[in-house]
C-alpha positions in Angstrom: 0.0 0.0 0.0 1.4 3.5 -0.7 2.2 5.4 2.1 -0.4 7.0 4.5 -0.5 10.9 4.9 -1.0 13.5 6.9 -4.5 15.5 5.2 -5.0 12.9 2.4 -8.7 11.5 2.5 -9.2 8.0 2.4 -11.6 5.1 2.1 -11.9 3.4 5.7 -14.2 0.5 6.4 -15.3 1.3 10.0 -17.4 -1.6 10.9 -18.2 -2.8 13.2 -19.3 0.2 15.6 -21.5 1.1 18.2 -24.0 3.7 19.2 -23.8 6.9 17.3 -20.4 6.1 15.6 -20.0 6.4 11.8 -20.4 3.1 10.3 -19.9 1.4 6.8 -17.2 2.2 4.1 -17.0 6.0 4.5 -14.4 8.6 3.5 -11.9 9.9 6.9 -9.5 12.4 6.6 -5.9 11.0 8.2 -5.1 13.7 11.4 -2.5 11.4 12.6 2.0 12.6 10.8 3.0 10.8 8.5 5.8 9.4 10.7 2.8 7.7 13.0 0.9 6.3 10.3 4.3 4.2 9.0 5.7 3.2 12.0 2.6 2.7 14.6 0.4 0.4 12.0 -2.4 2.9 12.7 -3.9 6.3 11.9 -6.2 8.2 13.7 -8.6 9.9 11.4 -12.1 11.7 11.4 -14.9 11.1 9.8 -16.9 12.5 6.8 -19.9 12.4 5.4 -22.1 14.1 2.7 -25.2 14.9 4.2 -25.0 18.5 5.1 -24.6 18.9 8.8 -26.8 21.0 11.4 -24.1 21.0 14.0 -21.9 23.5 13.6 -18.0 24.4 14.2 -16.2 22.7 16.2 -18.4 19.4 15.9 -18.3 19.6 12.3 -16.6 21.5 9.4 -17.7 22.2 5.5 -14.8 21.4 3.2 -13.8 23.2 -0.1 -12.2 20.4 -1.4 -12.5 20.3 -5.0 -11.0 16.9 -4.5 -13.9 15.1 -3.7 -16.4 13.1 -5.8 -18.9 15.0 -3.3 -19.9 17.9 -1.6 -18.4 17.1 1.7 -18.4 17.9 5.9 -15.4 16.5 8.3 -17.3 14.9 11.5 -14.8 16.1 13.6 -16.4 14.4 16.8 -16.1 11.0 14.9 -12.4 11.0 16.2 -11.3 7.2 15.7 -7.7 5.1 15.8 -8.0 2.8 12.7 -5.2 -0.3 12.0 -3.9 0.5 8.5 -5.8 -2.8 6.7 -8.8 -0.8 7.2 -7.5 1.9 4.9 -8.0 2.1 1.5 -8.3 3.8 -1.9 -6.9 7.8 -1.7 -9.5 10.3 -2.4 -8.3 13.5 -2.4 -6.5 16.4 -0.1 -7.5 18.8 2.1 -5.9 22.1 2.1 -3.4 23.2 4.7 -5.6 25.3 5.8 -8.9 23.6 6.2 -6.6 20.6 8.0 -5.7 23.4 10.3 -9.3 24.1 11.0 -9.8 20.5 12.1 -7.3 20.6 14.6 -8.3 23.8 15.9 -12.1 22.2 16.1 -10.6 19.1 17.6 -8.9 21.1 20.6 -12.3 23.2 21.3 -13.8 20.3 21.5 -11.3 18.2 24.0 -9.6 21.1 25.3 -5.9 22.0 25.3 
């Protein structure tokens, strides 16, 4: 598999789940350095979806991604550690910028 990195977006087979997590074959974006992602056998990535979102920033962020096959939001709640095997197929890239914003949503929500 090619190498994992930091703000790609990536296929990710999250079953199985529980609750209110995101389930299925679903597009995350990879939060987690590149230097992680090789040598930990893991990523941590957040979810996305398509459906346009009611919550707003911090729980969940509209990307400008002209990437994507869709019109896309990050779930930035749906915080999860995936092993590599359940990675897949490279989508696109989010800007520098946006990948910012997610962190910056991610720390309002856990705290610094």
């Amino acid at each position: 598999m090619a190498r994992i990195l930091r703000g790609e977006i990536r296929w990710a087979d999250l079953n199985p789940v529980r609750g209110n997590e995101q389930a299925g074959l679903r597009p995350v974006l990879i939060l987690s350095h590149d230097v992680f992602n090789e040598r930990s056998g893991t990523v941590i990535a957040v979810a996305l979806t398509s459906q346009p979102q009611r919550a707003e920033f911090p729980l969940t962020l509209e990307l400008q991604s002209r990437d994507l096959p869709k019109h896309s939001w990050v779930k930035i709640s749906q915080i999860r550690t995936l092993a590599i095997e359940r990675i897949g197929q490279r989508l696109g890239k989010v800007s520098l910028e946006e990948l910012a914003q997610v962190i910056d949503g991610l720390t309002e929500i856990i705290g610094p």
